[in-house]
C-alpha positions as CSV (number, residue, x, y, z in Angstrom):
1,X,-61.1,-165.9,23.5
2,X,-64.5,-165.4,22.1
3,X,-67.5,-164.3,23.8
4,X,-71.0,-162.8,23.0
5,X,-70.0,-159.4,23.4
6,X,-73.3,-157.7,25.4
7,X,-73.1,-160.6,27.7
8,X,-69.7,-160.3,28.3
9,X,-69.5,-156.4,29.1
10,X,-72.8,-156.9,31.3
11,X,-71.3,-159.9,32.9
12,X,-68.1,-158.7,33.5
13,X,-69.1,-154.5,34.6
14,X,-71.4,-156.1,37.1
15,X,-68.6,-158.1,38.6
16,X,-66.3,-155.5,39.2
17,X,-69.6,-153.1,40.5
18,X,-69.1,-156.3,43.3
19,X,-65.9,-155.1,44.1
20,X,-67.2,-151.3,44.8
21,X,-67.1,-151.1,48.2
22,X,-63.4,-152.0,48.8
23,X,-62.2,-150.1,45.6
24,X,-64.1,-146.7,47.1
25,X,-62.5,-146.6,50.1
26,X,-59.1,-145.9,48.4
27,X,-59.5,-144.5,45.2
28,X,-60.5,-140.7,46.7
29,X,-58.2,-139.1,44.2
30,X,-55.5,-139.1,41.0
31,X,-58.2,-141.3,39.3
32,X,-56.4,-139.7,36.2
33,X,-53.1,-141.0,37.2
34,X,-53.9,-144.1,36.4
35,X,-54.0,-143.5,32.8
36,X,-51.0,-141.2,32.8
37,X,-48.6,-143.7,34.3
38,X,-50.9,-146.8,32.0
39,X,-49.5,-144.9,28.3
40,X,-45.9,-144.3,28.7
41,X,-45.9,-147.4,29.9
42,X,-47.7,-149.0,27.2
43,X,-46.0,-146.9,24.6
44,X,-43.0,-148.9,24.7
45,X,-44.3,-152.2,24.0
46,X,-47.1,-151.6,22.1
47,X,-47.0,-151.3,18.4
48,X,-46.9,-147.6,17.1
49,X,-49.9,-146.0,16.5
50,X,-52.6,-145.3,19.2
51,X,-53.6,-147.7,21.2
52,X,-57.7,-148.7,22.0
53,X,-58.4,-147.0,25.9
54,X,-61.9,-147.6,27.6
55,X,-62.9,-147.0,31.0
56,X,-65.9,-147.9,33.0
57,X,-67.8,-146.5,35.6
58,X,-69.8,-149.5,37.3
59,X,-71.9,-149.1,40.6
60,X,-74.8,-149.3,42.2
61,X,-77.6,-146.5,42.1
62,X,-81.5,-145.5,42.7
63,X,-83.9,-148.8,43.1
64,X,-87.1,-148.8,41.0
65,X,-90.9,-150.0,41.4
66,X,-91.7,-150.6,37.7
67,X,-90.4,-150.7,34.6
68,X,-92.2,-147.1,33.6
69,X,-89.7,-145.7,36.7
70,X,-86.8,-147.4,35.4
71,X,-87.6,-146.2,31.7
72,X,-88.2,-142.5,32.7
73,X,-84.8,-142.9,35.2
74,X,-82.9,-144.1,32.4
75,X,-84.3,-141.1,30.1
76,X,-83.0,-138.4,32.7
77,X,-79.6,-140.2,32.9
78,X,-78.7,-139.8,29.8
79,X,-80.1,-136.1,29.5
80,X,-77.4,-135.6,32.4
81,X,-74.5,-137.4,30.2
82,X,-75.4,-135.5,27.3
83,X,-76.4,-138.8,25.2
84,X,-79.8,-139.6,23.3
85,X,-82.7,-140.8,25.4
86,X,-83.8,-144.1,24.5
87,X,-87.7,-145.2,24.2
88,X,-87.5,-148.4,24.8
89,X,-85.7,-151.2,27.1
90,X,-84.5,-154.6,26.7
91,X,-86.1,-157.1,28.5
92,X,-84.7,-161.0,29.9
93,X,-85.6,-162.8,31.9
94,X,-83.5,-161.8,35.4
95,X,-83.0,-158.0,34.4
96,X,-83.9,-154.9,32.2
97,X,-81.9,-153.0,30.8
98,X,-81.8,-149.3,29.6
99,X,-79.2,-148.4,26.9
100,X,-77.9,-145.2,25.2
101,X,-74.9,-144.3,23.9
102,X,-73.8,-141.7,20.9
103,X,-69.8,-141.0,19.2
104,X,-68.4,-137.5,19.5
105,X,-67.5,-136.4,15.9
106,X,-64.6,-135.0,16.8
107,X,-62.5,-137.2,19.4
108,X,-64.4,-140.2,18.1
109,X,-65.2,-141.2,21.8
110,X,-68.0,-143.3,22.1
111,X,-69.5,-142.9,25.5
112,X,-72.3,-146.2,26.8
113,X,-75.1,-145.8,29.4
114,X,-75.9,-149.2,30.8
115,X,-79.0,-148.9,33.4
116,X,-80.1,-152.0,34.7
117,X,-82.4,-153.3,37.0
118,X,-82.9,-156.2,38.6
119,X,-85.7,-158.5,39.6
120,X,-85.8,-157.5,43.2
121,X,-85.5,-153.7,42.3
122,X,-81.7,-153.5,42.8
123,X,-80.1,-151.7,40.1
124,X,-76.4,-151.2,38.2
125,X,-75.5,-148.3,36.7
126,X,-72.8,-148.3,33.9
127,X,-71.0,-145.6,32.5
128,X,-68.2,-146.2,29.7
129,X,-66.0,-144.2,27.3
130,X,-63.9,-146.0,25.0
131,X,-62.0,-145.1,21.3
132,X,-60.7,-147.4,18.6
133,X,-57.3,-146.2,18.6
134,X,-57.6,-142.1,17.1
135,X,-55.1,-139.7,16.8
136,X,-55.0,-137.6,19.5
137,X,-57.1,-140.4,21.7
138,X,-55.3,-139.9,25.1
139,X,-55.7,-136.2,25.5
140,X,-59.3,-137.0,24.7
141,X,-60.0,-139.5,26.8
142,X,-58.5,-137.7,29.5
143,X,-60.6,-134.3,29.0
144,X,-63.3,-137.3,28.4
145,X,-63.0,-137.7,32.1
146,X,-62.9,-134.9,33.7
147,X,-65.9,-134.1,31.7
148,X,-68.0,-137.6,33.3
149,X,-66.5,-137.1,36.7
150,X,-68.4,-134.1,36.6
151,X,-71.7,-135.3,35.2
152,X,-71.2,-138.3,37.9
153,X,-71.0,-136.2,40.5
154,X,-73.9,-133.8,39.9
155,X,-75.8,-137.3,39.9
156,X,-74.6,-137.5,43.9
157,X,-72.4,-140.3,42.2
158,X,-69.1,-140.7,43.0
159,X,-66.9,-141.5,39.6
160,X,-64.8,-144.9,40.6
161,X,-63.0,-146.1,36.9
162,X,-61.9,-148.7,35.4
163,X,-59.1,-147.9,32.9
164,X,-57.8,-150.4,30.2
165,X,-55.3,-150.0,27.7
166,X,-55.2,-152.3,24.6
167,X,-52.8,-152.6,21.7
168,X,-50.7,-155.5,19.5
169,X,-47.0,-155.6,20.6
170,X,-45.0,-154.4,18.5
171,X,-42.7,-157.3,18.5
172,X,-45.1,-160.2,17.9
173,X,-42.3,-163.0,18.6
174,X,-41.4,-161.4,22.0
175,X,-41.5,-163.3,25.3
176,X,-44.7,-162.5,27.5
177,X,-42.7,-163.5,30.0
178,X,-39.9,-160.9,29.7
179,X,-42.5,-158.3,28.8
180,X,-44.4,-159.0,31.5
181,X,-40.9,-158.8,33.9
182,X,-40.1,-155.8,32.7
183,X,-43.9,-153.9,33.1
184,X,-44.3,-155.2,36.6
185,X,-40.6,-153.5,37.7
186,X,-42.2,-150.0,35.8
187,X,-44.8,-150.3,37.9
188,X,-43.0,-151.4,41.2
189,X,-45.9,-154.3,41.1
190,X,-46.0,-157.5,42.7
191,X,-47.9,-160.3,41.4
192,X,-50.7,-161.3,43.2
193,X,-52.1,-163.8,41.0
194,X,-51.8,-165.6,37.4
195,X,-54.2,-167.1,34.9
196,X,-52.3,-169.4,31.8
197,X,-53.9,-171.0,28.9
198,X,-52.7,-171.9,25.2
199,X,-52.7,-168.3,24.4
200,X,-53.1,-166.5,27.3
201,X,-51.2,-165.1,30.1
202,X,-52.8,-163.1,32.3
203,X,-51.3,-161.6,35.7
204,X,-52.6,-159.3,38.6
205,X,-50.5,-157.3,40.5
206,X,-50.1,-155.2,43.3
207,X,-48.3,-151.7,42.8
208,X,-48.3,-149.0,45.6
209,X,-47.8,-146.2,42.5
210,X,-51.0,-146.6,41.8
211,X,-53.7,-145.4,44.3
212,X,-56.8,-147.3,43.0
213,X,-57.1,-150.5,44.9
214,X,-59.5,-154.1,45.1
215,X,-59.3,-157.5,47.0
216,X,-59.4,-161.0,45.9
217,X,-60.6,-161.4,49.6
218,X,-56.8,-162.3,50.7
219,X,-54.7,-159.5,49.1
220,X,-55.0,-155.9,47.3
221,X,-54.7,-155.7,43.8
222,X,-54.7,-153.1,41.4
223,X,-53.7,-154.1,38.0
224,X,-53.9,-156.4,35.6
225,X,-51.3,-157.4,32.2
226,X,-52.5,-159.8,29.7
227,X,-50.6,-161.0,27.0
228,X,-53.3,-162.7,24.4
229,X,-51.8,-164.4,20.7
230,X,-54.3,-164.8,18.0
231,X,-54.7,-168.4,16.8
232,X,-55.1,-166.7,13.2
233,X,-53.3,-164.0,12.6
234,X,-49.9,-165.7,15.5
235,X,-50.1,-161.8,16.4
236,X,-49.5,-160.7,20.0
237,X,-52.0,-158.1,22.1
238,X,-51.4,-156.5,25.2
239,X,-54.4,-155.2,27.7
240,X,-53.4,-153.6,30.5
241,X,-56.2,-152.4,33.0
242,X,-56.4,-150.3,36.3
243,X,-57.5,-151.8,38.9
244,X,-58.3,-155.3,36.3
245,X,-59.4,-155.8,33.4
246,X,-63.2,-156.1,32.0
247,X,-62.8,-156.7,28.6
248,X,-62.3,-159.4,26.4
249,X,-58.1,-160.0,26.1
């Protein structure tokens, strides 16, 4: 699956910030849960080593009049996140956006401010922590969290992620099918809904052990497993996300 990476996160962030309303009213707490129960599970399918974890913040925040507001808004953001203030913006057509972002030396966490406003002065706000797959990457990304949840909250917002989990298998000739079986009965999950192409499967459950929650406008959902092989390398990955996924698989 390729895709022009910026347009893709931006694209895909601001669809789940859609979903904010219904995933608030039932993700109060154990937002770290979610990636507890995600690595074990992950662990045993997954090839060894440490896998790639991201999670996003997405929702909306603070309109603006100008882009001077929206530059200076942006500025103080990131002073609150602890990341480099940016001088400038990006400009198209139907938004601006604000960007900073800066890698911690030591847990190699690289953490993204997206600030965007739109042409009616509505405006997305996009926090994201992700790491390539370092030693000691889950303990990190969890202390990681606990760290933005309260940065998030000292901004009046209230911290609402999106965890992913992303990795080769680490049998490459295994059945999707089985794998999938077996992930869904870890997760007591029902499928909701399914997605197949030449080298895709991708399925959305349902799984009351996990407390964060959306709707496809019928039914709840709260995670996604997608099973992607590479048309080069005939190598399987594995993304797993809480409550979907919004990266490319």
């Amino acid at each position: 699956m390729k895709r022009k990476a910026l347009a893709y996160g931006i694209c895909a962030v601001i669809a789940l910030g859609a979903w904010i309303g219904g995933w608030a009213a039932h993700a109060d707490a154990g937002r770290e849960a979610a990636l507890g129960l995600l690595l074990p599970v992950s662990s045993e399918v997954m090839s060894e080593g440490n896998p790639k974890i991201v999670m996003k913040h997405a929702s909306t925040y603070i309109p603006y009049e100008n882009n001077e507001q929206l530059l200076r808004t942006g500025q103080s953001l990131s002073q609150t996140l602890g990341l480099p203030a940016s001088q400038a913006m990006i400009e198209d057509r139907d938004h601006l956006l604000y960007k900073s972002a800066s890698t911690d030396a030591r847990s190699g966490i690289e953490t993204t401010l997206l600030w965007i406003g739109f042409g009616d002065g509505t405006t997305e706000l996009i926090v994201s922590s992700q790491t390539e797959g370092t030693a000691g990457a889950a303990e990190a990304m969890i202390r990681a969290q606990r760290e933005l949840d309260g940065k998030l909250l000292a901004l009046d917002i209230k911290p609402q992620w999106n965890i992913m989990i992303q990795g080769e298998l680490s049998d490459s000739g295994a059945d999707p099918e089985r794998l999938l079986n077996t992930l869904s009965r870890q997760l007591q999950a029902q499928e909701v809904e399914r997605y197949e192409d030449r080298g895709s499967t991708s399925v959305t459950y349902y799984s009351p052990a996990i407390q964060e929650r959306v709707s496809n406008g019928k039914q709840a959902m709260n995670v996604q497993i997608a099973v992607h092989r590479d048309s080069v390398t005939q190598k399987q990955r594995m993304t797993i996300g809480v409550p979907a996924i919004s990266i490319e698989y």
